[in-house]
DRENPA-3360 file (N, C-alpha, C; in nm, 2 decimals, always signed):
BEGIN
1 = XXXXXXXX = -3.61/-4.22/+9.98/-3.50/-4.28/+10.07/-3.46/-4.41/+10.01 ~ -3.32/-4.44/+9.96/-3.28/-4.50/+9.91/-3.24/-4.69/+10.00 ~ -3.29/-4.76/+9.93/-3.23/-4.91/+10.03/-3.11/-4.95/+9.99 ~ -2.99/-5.01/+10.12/-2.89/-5.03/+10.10/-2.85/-5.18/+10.06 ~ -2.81/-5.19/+9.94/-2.79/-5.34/+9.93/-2.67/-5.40/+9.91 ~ -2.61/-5.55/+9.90/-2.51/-5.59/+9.90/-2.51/-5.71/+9.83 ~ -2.45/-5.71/+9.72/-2.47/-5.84/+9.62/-2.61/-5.86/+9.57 ~ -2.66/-5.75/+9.55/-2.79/-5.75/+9.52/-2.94/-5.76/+9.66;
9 = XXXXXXXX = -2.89/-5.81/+9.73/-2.99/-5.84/+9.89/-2.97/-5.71/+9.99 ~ -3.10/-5.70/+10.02/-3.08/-5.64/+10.08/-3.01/-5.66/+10.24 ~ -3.03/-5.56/+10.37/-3.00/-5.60/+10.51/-3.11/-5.70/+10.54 ~ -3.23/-5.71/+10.52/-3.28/-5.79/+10.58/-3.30/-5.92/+10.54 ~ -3.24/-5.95/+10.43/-3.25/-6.03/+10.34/-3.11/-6.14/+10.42 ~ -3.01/-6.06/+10.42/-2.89/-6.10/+10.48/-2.91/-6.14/+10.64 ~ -3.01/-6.04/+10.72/-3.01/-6.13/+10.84/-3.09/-6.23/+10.87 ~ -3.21/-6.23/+10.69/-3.25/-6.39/+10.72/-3.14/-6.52/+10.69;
17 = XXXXXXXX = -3.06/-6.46/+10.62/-2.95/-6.58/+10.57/-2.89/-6.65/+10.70 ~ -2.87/-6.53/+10.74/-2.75/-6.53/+10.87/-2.83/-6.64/+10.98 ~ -2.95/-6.58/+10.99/-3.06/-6.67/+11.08/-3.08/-6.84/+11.06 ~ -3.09/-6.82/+10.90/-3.08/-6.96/+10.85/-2.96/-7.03/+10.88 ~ -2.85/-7.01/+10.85/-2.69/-7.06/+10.89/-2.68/-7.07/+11.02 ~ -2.69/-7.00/+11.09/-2.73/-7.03/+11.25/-2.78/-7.12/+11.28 ~ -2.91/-7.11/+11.26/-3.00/-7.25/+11.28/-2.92/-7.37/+11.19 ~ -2.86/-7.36/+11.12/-2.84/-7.54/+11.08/-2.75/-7.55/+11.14;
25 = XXXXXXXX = -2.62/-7.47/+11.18/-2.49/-7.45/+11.26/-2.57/-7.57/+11.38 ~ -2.66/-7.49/+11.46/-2.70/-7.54/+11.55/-2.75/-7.69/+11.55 ~ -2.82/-7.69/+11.44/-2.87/-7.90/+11.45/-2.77/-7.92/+11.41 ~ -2.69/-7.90/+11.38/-2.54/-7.98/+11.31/-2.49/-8.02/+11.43 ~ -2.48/-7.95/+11.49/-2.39/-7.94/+11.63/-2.48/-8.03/+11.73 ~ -2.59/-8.03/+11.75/-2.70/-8.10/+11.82/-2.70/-8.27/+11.75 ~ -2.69/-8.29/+11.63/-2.72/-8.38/+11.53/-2.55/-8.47/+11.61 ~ -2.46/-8.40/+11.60/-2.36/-8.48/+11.63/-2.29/-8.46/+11.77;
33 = XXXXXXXX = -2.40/-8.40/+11.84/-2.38/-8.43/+12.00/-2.44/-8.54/+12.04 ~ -2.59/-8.56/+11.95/-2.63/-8.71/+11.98/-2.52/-8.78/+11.96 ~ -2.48/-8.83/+11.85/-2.39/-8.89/+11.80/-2.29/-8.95/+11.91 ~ -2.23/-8.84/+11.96/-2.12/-8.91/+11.98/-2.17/-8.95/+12.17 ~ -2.32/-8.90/+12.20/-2.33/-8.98/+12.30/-2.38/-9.11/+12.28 ~ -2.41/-9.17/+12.18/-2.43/-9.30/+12.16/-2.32/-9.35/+12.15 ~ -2.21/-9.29/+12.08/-2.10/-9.33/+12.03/-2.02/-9.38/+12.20 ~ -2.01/-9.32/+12.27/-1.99/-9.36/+12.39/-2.09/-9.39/+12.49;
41 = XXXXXXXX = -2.20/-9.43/+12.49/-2.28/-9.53/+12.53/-2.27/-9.61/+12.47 ~ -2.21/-9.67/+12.37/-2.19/-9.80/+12.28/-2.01/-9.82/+12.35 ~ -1.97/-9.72/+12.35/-1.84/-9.78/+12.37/-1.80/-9.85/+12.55 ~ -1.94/-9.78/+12.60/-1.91/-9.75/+12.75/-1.97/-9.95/+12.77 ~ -2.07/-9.94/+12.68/-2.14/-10.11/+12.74/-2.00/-10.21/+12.70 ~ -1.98/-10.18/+12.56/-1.89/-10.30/+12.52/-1.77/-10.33/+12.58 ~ -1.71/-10.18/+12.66/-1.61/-10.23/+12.80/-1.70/-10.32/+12.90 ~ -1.79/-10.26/+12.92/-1.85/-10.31/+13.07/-1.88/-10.47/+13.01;
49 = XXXXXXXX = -1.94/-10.55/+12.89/-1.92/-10.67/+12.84/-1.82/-10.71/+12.78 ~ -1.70/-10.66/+12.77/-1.58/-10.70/+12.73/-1.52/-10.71/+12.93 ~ -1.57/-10.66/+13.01/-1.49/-10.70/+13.14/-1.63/-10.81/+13.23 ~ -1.74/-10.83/+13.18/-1.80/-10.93/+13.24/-1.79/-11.04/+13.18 ~ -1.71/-11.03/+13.09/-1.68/-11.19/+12.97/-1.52/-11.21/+13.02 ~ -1.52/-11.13/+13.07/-1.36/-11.14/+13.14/-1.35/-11.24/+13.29 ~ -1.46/-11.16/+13.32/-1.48/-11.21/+13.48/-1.56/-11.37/+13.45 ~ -1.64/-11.39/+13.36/-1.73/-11.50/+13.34/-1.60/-11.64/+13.29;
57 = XXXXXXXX = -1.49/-11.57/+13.22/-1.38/-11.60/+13.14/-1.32/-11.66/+13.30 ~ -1.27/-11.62/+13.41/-1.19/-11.67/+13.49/-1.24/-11.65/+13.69 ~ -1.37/-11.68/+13.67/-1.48/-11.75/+13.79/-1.47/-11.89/+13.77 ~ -1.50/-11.93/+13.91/-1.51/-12.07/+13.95/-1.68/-12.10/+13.87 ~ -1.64/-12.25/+13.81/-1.80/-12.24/+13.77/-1.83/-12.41/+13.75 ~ -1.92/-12.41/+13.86/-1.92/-12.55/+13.97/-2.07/-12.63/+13.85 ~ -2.07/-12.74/+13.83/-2.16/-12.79/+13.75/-2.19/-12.96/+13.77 ~ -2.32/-13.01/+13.79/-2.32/-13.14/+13.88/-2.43/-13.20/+13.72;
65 = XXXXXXXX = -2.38/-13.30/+13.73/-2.41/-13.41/+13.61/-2.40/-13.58/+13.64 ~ -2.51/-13.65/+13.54/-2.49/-13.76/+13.56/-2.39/-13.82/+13.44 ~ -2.29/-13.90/+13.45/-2.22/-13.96/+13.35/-2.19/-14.10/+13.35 ~ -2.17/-14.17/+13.22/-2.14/-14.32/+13.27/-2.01/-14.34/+13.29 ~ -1.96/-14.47/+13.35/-1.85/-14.48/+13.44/-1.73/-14.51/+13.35 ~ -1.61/-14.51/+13.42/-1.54/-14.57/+13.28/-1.50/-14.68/+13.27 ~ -1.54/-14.82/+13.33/-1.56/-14.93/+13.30/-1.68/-14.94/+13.24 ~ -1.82/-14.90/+13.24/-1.91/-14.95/+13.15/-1.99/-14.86/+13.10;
73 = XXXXXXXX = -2.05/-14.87/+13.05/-2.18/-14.73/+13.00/-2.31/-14.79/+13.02 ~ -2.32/-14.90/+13.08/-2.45/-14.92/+13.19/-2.45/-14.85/+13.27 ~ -2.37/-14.83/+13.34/-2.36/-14.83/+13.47/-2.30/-14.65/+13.47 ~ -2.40/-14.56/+13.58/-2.32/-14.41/+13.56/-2.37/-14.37/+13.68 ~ -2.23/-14.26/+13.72/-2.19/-14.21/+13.80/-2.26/-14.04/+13.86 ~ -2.24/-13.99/+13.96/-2.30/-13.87/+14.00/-2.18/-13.76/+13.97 ~ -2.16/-13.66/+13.87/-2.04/-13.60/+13.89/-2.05/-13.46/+13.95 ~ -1.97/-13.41/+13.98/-1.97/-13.26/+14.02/-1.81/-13.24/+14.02;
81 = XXXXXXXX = -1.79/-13.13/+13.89/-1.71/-13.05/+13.85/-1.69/-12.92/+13.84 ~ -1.55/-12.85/+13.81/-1.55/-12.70/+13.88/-1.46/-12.72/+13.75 ~ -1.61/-12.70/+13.63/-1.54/-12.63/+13.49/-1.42/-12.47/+13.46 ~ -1.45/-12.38/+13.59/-1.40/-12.26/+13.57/-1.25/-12.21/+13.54 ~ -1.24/-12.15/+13.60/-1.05/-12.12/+13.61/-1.02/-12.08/+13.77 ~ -1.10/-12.06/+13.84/-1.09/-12.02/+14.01/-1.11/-12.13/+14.10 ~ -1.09/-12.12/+14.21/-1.15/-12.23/+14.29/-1.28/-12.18/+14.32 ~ -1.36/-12.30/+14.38/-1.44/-12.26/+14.36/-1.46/-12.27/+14.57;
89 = XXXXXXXX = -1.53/-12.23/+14.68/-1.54/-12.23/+14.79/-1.62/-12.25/+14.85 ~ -1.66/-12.33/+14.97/-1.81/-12.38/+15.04/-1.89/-12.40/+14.93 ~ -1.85/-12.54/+14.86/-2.00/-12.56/+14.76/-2.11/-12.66/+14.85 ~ -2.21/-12.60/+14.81/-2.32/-12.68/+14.90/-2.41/-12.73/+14.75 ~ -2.42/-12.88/+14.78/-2.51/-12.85/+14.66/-2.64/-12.96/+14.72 ~ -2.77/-12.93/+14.65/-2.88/-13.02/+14.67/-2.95/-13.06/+14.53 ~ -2.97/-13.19/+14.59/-3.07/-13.28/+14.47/-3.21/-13.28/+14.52 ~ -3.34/-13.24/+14.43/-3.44/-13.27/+14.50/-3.55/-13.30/+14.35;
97 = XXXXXXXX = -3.55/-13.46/+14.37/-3.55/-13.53/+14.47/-3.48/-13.56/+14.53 ~ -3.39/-13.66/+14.60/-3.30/-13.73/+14.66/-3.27/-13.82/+14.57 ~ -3.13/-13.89/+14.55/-3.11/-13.98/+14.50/-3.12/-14.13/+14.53 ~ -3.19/-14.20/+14.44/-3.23/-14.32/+14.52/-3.17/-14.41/+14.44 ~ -3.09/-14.53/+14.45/-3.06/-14.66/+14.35/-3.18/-14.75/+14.36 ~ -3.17/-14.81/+14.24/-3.23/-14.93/+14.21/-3.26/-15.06/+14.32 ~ -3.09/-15.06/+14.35/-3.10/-15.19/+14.45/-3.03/-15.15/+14.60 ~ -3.09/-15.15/+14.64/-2.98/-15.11/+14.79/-2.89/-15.20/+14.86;
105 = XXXXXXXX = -2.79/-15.18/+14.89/-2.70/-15.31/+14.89/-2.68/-15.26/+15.09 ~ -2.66/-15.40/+15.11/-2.66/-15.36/+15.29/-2.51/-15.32/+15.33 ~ -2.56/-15.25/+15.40/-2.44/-15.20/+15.50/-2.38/-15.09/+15.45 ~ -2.42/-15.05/+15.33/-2.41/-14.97/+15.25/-2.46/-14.82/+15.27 ~ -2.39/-14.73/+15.27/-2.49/-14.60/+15.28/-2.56/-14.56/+15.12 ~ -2.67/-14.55/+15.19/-2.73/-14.45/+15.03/-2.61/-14.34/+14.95 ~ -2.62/-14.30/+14.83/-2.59/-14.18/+14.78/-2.69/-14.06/+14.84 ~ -2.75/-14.06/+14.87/-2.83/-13.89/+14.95/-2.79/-13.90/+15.07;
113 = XXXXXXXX = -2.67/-13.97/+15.12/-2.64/-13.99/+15.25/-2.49/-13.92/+15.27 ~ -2.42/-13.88/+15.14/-2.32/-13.88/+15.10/-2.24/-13.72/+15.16 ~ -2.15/-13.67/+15.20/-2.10/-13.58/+15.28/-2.10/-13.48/+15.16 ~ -2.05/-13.46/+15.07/-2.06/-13.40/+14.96/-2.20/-13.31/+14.91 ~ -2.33/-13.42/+14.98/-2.44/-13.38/+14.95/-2.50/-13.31/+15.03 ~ -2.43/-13.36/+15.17/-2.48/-13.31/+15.34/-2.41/-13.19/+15.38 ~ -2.32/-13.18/+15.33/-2.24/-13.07/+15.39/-2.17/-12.98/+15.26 ~ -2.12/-12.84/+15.29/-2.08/-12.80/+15.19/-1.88/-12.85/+15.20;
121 = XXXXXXXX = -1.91/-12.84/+15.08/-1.76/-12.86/+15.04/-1.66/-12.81/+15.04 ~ -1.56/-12.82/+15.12/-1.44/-12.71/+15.14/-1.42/-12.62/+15.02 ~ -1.34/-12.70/+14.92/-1.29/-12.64/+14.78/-1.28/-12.68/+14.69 ~ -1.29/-12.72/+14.54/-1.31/-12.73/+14.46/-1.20/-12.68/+14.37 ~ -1.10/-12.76/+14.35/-1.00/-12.66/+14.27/-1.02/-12.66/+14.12 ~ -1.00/-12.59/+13.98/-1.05/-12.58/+13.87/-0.99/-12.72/+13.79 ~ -1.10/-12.79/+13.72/-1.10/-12.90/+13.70/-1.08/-12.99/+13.74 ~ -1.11/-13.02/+13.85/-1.06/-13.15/+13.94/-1.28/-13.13/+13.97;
129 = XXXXXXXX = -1.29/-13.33/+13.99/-1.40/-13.38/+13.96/-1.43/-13.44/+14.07 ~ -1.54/-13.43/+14.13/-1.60/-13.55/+14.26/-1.69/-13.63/+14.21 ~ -1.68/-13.74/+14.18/-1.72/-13.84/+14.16/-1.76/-14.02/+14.19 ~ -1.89/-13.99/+14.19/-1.94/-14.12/+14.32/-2.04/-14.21/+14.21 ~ -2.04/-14.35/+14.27/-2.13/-14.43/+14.19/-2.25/-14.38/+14.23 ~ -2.38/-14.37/+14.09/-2.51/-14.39/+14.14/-2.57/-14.51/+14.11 ~ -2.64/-14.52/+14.00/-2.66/-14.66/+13.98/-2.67/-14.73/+13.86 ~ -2.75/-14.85/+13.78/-2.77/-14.93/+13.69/-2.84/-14.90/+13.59;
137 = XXXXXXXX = -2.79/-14.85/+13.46/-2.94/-14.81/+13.41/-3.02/-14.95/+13.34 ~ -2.94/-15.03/+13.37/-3.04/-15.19/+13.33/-3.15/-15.20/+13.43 ~ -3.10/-15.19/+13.55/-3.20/-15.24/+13.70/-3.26/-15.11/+13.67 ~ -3.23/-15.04/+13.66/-3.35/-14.85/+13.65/-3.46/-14.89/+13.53 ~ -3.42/-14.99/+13.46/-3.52/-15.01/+13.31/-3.65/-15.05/+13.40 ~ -3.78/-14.98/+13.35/-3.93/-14.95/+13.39/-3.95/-14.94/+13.50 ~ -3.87/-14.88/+13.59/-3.90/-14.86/+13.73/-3.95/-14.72/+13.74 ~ -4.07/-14.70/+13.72/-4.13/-14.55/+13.74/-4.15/-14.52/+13.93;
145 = XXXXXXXX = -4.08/-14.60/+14.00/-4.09/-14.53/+14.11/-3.98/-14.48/+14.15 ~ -3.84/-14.47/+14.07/-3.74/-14.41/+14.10/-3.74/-14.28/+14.03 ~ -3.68/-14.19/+14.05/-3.66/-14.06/+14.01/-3.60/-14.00/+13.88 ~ -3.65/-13.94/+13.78/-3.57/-13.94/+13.62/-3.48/-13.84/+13.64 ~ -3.54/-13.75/+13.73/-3.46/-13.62/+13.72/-3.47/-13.54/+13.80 ~ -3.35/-13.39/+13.87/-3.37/-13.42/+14.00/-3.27/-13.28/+13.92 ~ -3.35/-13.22/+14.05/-3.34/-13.02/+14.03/-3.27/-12.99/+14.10 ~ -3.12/-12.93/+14.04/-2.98/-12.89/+14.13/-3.00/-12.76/+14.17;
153 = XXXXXXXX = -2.94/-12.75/+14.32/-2.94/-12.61/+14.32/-2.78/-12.61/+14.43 ~ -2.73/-12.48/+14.38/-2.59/-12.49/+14.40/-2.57/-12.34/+14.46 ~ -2.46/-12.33/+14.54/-2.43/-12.22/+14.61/-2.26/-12.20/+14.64 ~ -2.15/-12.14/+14.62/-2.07/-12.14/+14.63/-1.97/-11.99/+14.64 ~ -1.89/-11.97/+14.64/-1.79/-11.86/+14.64/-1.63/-11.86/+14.60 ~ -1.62/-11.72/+14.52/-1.47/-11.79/+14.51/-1.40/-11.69/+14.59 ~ -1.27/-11.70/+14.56/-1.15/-11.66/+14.65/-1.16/-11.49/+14.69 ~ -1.25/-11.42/+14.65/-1.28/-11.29/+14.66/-1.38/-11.29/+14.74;
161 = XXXXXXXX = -1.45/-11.38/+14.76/-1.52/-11.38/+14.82/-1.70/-11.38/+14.77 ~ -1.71/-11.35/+14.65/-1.79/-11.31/+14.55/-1.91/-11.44/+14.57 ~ -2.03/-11.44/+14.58/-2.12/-11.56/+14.60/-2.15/-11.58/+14.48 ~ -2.26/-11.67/+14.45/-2.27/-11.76/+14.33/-2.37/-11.85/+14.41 ~ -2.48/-11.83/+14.31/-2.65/-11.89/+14.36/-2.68/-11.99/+14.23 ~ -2.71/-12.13/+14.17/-2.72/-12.16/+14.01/-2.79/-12.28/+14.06 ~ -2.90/-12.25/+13.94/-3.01/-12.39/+13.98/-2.95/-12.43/+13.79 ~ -2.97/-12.60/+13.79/-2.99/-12.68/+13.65/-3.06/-12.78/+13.68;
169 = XXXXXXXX = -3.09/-12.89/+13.60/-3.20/-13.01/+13.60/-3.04/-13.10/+13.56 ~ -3.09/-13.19/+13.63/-3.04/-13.34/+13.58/-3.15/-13.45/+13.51 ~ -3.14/-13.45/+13.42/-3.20/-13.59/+13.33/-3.08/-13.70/+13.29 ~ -3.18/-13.82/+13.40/-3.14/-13.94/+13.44/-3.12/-14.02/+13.21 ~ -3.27/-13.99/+13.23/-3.26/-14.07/+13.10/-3.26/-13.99/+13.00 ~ -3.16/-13.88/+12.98/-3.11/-13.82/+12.85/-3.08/-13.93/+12.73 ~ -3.02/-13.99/+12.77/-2.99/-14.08/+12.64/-3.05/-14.18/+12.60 ~ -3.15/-14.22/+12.68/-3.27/-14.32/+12.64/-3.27/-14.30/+12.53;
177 = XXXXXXXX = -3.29/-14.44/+12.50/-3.33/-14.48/+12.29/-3.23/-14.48/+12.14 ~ -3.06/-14.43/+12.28/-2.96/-14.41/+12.18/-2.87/-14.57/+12.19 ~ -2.77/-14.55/+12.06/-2.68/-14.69/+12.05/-2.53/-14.63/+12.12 ~ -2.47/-14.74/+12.08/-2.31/-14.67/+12.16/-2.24/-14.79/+12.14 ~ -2.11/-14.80/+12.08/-2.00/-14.90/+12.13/-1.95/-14.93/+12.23 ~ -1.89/-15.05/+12.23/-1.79/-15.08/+12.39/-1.64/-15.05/+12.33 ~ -1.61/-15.03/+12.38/-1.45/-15.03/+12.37/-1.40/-15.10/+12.49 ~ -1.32/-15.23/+12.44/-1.27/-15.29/+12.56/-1.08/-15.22/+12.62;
185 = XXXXXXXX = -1.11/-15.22/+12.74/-1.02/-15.18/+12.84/-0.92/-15.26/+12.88 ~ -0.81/-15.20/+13.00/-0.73/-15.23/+13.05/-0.85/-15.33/+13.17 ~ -0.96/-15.30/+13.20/-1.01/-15.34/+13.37/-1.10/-15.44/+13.26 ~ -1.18/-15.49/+13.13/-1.22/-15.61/+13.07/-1.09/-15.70/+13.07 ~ -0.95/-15.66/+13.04/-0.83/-15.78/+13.06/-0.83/-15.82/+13.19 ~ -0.84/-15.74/+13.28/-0.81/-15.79/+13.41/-0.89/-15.88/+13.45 ~ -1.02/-15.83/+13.40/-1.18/-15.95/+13.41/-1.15/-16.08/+13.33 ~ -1.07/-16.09/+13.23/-1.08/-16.22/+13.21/-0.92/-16.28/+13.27;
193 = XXXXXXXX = -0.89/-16.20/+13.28/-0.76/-16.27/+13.35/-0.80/-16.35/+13.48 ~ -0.94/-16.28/+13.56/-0.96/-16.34/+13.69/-1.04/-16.48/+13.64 ~ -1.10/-16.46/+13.50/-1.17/-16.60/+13.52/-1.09/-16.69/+13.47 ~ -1.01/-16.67/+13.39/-0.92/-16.79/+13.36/-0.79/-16.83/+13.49 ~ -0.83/-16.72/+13.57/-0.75/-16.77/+13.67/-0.84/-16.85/+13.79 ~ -0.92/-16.83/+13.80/-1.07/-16.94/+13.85/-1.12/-17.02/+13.79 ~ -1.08/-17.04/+13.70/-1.11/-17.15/+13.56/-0.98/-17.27/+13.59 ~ -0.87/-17.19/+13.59/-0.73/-17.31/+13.62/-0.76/-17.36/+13.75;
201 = XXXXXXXX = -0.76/-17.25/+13.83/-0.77/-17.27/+14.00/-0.88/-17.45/+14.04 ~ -0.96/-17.43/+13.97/-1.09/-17.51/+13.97/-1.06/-17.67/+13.88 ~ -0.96/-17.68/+13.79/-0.96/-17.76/+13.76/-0.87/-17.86/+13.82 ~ -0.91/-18.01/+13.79/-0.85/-18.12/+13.84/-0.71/-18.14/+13.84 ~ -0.67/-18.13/+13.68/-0.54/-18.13/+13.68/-0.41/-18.05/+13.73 ~ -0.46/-17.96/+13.78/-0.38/-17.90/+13.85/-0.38/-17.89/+14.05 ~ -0.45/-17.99/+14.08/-0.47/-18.02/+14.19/-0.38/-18.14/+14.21 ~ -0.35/-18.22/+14.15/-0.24/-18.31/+14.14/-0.09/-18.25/+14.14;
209 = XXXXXXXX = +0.01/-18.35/+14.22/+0.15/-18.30/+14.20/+0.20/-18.30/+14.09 ~ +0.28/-18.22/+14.05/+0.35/-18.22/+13.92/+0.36/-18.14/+13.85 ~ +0.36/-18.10/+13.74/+0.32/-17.98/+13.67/+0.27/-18.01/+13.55 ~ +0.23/-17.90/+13.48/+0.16/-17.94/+13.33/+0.24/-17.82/+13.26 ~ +0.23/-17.85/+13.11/+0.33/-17.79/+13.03/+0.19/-17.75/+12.91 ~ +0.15/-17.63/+12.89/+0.10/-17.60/+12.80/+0.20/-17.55/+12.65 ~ +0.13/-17.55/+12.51/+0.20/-17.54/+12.42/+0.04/-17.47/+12.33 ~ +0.06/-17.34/+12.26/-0.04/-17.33/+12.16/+0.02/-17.27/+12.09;
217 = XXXXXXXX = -0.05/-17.32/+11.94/+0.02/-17.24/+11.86/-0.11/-17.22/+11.69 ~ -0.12/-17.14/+11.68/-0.20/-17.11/+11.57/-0.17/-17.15/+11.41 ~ -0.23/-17.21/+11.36/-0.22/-17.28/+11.21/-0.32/-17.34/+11.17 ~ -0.30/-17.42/+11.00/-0.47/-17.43/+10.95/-0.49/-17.56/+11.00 ~ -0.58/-17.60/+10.97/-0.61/-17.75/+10.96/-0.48/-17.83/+10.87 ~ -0.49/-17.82/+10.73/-0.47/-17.88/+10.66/-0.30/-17.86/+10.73 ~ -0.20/-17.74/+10.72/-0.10/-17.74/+10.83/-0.06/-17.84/+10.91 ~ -0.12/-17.84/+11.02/-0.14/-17.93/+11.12/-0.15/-18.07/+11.09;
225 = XXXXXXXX = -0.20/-18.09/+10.97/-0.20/-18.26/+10.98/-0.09/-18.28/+10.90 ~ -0.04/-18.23/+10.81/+0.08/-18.21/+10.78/+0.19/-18.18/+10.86 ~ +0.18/-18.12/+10.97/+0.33/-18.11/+11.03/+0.31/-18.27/+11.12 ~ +0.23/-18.27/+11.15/+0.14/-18.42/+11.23/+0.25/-18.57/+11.20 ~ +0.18/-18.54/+11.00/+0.22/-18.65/+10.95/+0.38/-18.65/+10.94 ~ +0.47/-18.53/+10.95/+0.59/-18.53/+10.92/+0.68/-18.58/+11.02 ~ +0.57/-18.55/+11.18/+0.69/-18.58/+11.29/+0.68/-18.75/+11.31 ~ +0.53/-18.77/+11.29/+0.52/-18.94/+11.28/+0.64/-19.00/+11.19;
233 = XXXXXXXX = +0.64/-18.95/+11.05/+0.73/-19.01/+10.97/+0.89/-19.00/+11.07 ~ +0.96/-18.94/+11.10/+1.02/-18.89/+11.14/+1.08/-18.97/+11.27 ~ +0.94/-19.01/+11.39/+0.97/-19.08/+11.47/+0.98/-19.18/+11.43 ~ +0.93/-19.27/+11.32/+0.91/-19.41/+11.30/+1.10/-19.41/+11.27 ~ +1.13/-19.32/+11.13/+1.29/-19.33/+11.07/+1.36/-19.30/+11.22 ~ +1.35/-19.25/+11.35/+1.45/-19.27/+11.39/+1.44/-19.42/+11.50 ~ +1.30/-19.46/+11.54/+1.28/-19.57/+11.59/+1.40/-19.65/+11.53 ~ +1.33/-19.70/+11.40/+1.42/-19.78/+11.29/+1.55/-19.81/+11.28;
241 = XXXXXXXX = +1.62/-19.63/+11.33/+1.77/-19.62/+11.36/+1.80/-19.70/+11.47 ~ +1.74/-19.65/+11.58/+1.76/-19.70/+11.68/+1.76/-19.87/+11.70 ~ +1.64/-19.97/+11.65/+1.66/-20.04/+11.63/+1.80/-20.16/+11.55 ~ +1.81/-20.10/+11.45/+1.90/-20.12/+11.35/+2.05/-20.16/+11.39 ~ +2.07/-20.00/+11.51/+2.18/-20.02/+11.60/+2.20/-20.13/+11.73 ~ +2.04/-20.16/+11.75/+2.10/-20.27/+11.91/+2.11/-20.38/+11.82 ~ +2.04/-20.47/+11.70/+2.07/-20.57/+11.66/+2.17/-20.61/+11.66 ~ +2.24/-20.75/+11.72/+2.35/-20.80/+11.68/+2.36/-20.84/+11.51;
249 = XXXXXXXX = +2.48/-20.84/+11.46/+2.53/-20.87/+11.34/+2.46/-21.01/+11.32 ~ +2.50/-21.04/+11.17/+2.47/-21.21/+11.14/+2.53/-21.31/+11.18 ~ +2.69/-21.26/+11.20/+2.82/-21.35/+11.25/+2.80/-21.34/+11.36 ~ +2.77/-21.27/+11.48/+2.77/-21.30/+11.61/+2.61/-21.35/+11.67 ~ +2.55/-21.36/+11.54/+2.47/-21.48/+11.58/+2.48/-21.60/+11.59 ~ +2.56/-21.65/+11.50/+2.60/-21.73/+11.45/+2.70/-21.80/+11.56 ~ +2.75/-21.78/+11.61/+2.87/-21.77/+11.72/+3.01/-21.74/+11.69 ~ +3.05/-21.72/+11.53/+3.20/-21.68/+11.45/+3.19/-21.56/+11.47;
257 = XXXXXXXX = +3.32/-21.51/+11.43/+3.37/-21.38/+11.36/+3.46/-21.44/+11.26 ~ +3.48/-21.31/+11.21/+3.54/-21.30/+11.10/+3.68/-21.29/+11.08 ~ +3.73/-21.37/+11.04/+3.90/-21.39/+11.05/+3.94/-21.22/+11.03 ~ +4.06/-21.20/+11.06/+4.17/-21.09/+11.01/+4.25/-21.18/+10.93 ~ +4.31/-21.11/+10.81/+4.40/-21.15/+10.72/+4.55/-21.15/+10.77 ~ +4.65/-21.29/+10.72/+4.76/-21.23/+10.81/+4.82/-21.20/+10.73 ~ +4.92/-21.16/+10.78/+5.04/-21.05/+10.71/+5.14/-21.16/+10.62 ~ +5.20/-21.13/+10.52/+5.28/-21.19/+10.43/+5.44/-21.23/+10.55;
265 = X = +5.48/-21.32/+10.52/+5.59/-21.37/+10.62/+5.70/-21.30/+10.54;
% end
């Protein structure tokens, strides 16, 4: 009995082929069904973080700091700002410890007494700052019974209604051990304007009737005694004029004048 072949193989040779081709058909197919569900699990996250970078992108987003003032950089302030792009709604925020100054001044309320601190805050519109004095960091120098730093915890909502829970630290003395320039201001002119105006106020000469006439003017030394010597010279030649002109003549000292010529007849 004769076997039937095809291209030299036999049938059963061909239905191992077939079997083989099959099977790879099939991981091929399996191989890039994974595929493309990663491929959409990758595509599915980077929407879902391309829309929470969105939302992160245009939330109210409320942040409380210490800063120095803008008259001096001794001296700094308690801030709370609404870095975001939304408003931000009922911010309640707490400091713990409490905020204590250096020196307590009477009649004065504390800063931990402050409505801002007591109560939540209506609104907060996006970049707009609340800002209150705390205190000295000269009078704060080695006082370890005041507080360095002081654990925010913050609670708020925006216009959707969406809550918002965010603890940070405040460090009082972040900048300890650093340098810094002054740059003088509009409010250092005003400061000396007031003492030279309590400097005049105070003095004698101007407690008398009359007035006084100030004159300054910038030039060297050597300048100066020169223009000095020029106005002296100057006053003396016209004294001299002056003189020169009241003298009477030599004839009218004398008691004569001096004839006129008379005319030919």
């Amino acid at each position: 009995m004769g076997t039937d072949t095809f291209w030299g193989l036999s049938a059963t040779a061909w239905t191992g082929i077939t079997t083989l081709l099959t099977a790879g058909l099939v991981g091929v197919a399996v191989v890039a069904a994974i595929y493309a569900q990663r491929q959409w699990k990758s595509a599915s996250e980077q929407i879902n973080a391309n829309r929470e970078a969105e939302f992160e992108a245009r939330r109210p987003y409320v942040i409380v700091t210490v800063e120095p003032t803008e008259t001096s950089r001794h001296l700094f302030d308690l801030v709370v700002r609404n870095i975001g792009q939304r408003p931000a709604h009922a911010v309640s925020i707490s400091l713990d410890p409490p905020p204590v100054r250096a020196r307590k001044v009477p009649n004065e309320p504390e800063l931990s007494d402050a409505k801002m601190l007591t109560e939540p805050v209506s609104m907060i519109a996006p970049g707009q700052e609340m800002r209150a004095f705390y205190d000295s960091y000269i009078e704060r120098n080695a006082r370890d019974d005041l507080p360095a730093t002081h654990k925010v915890s913050l609670t708020y909502q925006d216009s959707s209604g969406r809550k918002y829970t965010e603890t940070s630290v405040i460090d009082i003395d972040a900048m300890k051990g650093t340098m810094f320039t002054t740059v003088k201001t509009v409010h250092d002119l005003a400061e000396s304007l007031a003492k030279i105006q309590e400097t005049l106020g105070a003095a004698s000469v101007l407690a008398r009737q009359g007035s006084l006439g100030i004159e300054a003017s910038v030039e060297r030394r050597a300048e100066r005694q020169e223009r000095v010597a020029k106005e002296q010279a100057e006053a003396r030649q016209r004294h001299e004029e002056l003189v020169r002109r009241l003298q009477p003549s030599r004839s009218q000292v004398n008691g004569t004048t001096a004839a006129e010529p008379s005319e030919p007849a």
